[in-house]
N, C-alpha and C positions, 0 to 999 in steps of 0.2 A: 440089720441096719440097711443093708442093698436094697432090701425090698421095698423097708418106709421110703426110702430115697427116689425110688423109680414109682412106689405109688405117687408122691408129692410129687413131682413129674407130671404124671398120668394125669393129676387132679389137676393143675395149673393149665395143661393142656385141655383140657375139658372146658375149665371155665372161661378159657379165653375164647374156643370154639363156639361157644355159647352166647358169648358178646355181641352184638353188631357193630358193623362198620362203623356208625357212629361214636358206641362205647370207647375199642378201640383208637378211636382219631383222639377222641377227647382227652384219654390216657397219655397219650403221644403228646401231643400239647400239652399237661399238665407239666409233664416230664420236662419237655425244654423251657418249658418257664421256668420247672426249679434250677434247672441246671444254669438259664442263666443268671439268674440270684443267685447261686453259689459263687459261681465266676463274679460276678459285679461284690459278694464281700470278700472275699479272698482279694481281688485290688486294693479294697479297701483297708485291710488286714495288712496287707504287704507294704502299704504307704503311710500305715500307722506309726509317728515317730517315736512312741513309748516299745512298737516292735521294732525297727531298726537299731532305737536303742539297746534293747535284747539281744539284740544279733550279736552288734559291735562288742557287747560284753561280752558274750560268751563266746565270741573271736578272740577279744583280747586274753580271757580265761586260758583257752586253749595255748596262746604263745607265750604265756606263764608258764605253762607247765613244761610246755617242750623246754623251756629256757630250762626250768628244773630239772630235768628230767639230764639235760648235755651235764648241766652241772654234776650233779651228781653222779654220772657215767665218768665225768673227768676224775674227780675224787677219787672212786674206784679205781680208775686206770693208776692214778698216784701210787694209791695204796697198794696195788698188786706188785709194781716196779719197784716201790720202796719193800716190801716184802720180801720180794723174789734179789735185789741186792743183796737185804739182808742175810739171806737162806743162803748165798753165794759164797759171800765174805765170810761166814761164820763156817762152811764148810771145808772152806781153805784152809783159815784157821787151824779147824781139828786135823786137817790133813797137814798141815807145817808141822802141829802140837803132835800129830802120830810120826814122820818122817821125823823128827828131833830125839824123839825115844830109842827109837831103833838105830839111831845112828850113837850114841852113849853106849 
């Protein structure tokens, strides 16, 4: 695999060697016209109100779920503390219900 990789290297090196100054320039120029088309739609793309809209939805999405997400960690925290009460009181319980025997 190293070696395809440093051929194709080797090769791309050759071909551009090969080029003239002209080639070269013309390439160079190609490039920054695409690049500024890319830039001029990605403005375009970023001021598009149907993506804003996207956005704000899936903003709003997002703070749905956090809301969801507290909720539900509330609930649990309930459940644990009403649990662990319970586990409390009921232990006593058995420890009243065992100290009451022993003392008969």
């Amino acid at each position: 695999m190293r070696t395809h990789v440093i051929v194709a290297i080797a090769a791309i090196g050759l071909a551009l060697g090969a080029c003239s100054k002209q080639d070269r320039q013309d390439v160079g120029e190609g490039a920054a016209a695409v690049g500024g088309e890319v830039k001029e739609a990605a403005g375009e793309i970023a001021a598009d109100p149907d993506v804003k809209e996207a956005g704000a939805a899936i903003g709003n999405a997002g703070a749905e779920a956090v809301d969801a997400v507290k909720d539900t960690a509330g609930d649990v925290q309930e459940g644990v503390a009403d649990a662990s009460a319970d586990a409390r009181r009921e232990a006593e319980e058995q420890r009243a219900a065992a100290g009451d025997t022993t003392r008969r």
